[in-house]
C-alpha positions in Angstrom: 58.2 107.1 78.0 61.8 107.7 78.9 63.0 110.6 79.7 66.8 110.2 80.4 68.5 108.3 83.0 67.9 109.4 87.0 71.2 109.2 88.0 74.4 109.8 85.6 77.1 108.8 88.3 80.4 110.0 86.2 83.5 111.4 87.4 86.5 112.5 85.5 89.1 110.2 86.9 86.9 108.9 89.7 88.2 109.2 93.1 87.3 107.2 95.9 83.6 109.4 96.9 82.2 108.1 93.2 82.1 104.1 94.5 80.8 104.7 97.8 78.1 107.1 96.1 77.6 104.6 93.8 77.3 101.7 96.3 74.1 104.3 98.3 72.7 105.1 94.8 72.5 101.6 93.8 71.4 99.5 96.5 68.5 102.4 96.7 67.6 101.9 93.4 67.9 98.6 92.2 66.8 97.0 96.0 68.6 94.1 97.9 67.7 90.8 98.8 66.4 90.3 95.6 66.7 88.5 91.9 68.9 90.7 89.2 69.0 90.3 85.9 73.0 90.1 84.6 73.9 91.0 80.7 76.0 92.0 78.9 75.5 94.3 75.4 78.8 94.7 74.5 79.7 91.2 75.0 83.0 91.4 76.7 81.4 90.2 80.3 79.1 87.7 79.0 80.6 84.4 80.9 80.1 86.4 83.9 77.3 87.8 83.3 75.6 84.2 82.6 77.2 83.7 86.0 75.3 86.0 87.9 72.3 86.7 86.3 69.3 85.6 88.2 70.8 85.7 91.6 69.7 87.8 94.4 71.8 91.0 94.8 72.9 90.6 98.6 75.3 93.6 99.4 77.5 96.1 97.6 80.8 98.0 99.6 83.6 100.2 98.0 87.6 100.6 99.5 88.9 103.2 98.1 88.3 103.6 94.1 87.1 99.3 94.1 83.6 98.4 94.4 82.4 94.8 95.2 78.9 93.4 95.0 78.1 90.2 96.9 76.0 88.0 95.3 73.8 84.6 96.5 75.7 82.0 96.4 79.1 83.6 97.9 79.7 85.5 94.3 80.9 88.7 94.4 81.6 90.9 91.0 84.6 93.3 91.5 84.4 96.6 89.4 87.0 99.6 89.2 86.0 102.1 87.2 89.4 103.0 85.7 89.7 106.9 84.1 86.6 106.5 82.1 84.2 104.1 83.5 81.1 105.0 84.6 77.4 104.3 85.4 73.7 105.1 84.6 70.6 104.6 87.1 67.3 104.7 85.5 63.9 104.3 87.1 61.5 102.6 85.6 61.9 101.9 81.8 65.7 102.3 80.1 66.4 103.3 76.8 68.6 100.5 75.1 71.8 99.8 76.0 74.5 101.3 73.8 76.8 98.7 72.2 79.9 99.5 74.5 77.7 99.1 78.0 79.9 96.5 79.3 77.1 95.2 82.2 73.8 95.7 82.5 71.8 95.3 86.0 68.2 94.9 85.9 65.9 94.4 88.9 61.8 95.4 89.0 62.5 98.9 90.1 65.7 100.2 88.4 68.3 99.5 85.9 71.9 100.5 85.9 74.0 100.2 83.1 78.3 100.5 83.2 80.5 101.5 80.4 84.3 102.1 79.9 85.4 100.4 83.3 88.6 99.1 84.0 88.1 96.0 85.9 84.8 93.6 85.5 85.2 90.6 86.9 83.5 87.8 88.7 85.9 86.5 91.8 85.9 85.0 94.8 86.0 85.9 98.5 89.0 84.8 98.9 90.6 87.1 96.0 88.1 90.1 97.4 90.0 89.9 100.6 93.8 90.1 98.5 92.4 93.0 96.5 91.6 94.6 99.9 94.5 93.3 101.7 96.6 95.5 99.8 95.1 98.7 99.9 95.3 101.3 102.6 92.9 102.7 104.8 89.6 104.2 102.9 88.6 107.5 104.6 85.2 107.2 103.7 84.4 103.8 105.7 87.8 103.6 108.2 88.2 106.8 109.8 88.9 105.7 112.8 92.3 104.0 110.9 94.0 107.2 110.4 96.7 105.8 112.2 97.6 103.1 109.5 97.6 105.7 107.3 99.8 107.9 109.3 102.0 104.8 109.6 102.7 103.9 106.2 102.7 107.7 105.0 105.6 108.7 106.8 107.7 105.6 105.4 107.7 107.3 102.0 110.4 108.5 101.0 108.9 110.0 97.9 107.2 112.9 97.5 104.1 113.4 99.7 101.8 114.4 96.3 103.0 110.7 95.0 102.4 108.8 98.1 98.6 110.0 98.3 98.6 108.1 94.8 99.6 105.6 96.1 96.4 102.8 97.1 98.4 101.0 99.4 99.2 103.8 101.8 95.1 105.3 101.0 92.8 104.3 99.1 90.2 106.6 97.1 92.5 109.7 96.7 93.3 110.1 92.8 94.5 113.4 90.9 92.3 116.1 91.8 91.6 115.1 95.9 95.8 114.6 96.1 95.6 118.8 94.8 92.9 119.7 96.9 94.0 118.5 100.2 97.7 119.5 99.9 96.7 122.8 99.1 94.0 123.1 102.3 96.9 121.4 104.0 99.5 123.9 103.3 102.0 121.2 102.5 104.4 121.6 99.1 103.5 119.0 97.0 107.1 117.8 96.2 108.2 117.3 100.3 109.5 114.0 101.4 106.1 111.8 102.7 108.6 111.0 105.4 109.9 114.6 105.9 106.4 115.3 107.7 105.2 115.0 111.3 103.0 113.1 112.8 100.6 116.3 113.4 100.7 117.0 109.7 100.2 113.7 109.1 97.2 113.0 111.5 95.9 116.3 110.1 96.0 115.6 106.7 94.4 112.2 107.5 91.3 113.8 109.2 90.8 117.0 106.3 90.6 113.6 103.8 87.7 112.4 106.0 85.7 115.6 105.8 86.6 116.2 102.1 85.5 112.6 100.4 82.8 112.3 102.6 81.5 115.5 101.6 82.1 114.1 97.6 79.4 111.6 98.5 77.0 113.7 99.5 77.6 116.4 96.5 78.4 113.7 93.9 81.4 115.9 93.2 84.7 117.6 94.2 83.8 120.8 95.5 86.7 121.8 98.4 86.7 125.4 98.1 85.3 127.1 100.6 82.1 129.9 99.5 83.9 132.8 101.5 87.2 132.6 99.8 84.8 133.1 96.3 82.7 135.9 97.2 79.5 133.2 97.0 77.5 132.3 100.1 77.1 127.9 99.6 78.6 125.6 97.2 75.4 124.3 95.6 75.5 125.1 91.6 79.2 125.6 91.6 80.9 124.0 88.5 84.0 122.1 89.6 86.5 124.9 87.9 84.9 127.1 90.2 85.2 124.6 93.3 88.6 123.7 93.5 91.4 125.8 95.2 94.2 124.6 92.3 93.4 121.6 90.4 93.3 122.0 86.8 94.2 125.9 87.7 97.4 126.8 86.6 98.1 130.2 85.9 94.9 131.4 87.3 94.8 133.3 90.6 95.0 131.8 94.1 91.7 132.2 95.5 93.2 132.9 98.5 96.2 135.2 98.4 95.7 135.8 94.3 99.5 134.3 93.5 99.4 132.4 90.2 99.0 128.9 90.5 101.9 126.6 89.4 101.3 123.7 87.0 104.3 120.7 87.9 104.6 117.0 87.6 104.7 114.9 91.0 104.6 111.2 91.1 104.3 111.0 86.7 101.1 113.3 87.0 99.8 116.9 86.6 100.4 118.7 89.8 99.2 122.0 90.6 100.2 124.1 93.5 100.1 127.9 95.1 103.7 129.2 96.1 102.9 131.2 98.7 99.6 128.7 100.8 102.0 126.0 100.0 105.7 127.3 100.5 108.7 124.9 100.2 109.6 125.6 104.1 106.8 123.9 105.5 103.0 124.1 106.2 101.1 127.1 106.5 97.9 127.7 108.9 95.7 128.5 106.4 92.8 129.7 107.7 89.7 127.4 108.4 
């Protein structure tokens, strides 16, 4: 009997710990080196589908917010989950698949279904290596290339909270981890990329490390540290209460109880604490 699916991989706007979680989840489930059925319910991946289905699964990697499976054959299907993609794992027997499940994967063990993704395509290596040839440095897997990152970050003339948006200078940071790590950086959201130092820059490279990596193991965003919320761990934390500002404007700082500001930086929702993250520079916020 089925009794719901065994792994709900969803993010709101999914950052760059959601593929590489993915990528673990999935090659545990579904098993590789092996045949995998391809379809497509809703119709809009068939060709591709037909394409792939039947073909052993060899490999699956993420950069940043892309993920690519490698199939027999020297096929590989390129997926970004967009701002509302996402992905079910089941175990076993699957209910069936709703009409808007754009790809269905199906091997002996598991089946994983994907709906509302941005980008599903079959391409070829050669186009895999473009997509990643113009992306920056993924924290999760390169974080030993902090220095590219450093590099291109303080070229930016724009405003350091739109140059973490920005794939081609990191990839994997979106809306909420851009938030986060400013705010446990001390750095105002709205200073010049190229305003900062190198030591600002290296740090905030290394505090990106630590933060998306943790994503993968939690399956979420949690940065906020139990102390500063009077709770000893951060297991069974909902993200409001996880998060230092994002999505928190107007509430109080968690840290120094100032109202967090709502803004706009780079065409998106910013959110900020005026007094962790002043205008004259970083602060050292305590670890």
């Amino acid at each position: 009997m089925y009794g719901g699916p065994l792994f709900t991989v969803v993010q709101l706007m999914p950052e760059g710990h959601v593929t590489h979680r993915n990528v673990r989840l999935q090659s545990a489930a579904l098993g590789l080196g092996q045949p995998i059925g391809v379809s497509s319910p809703q119709g809009r991946f068939r060709e591709g589908a037909a394409l792939l289905d039947g073909r052993s699964l060899e490999g699956m990697e993420a950069h940043g917010k892309h993920l690519f499976y490698h199939w027999e054959g020297d096929q590989r299907l390129h997926i970004h989950l967009g701002l509302i993609g996402k992905f079910q794992i089941h175990r076993g027997p699957a209910p069936t698949p709703t009409p808007n499940t754009r790809l269905v994967l199906r091997s002996d063990a598991a089946t994983v279904f994907l709906a509302g993704p941005m980008i599903c395509d079959v391409i070829t290596p050669d186009e895999e290596q473009a997509i990643r040839d113009d992306l920056g440095p993924d924290p999760i897997s390169m974080p030993r290339r902090g220095h590219r990152f450093v590099e291109r970050l303080l070229t930016k003339k724009v405003a350091v909270g739109a140059a973490l948006l920005d794939q081609s200078v990191i990839a994997g940071v979106g809306n909420v981890y851009r938030a986060e790590l400013l705010y446990l950086s001390g750095i105002y959201p709205a200073t010049p990329a190229n305003q900062l130092t190198e030591e600002a820059a290296t740090a905030l490279w290394k505090l990106t490390v630590v933060e998306l990596r943790r994503g993968v193991e939690l399956g979420d965003i949690l940065t906020v540290k139990p102390r500063d919320i009077g709770v000893r761990s951060r297991i069974g934390l909902t993200r409001e209460e996880g998060v230092y500002v994002y999505n928190r404007g107007d509430l109080p700082c968690h840290r120094c109880g100032t109202l967090v500001r709502l803004s706009e930086v780079g065409g998106r929702k910013m959110w900020h604490c005026p007094v962790c993250q002043p205008q004259s520079g970083p602060m050292d916020l305590p670890n």
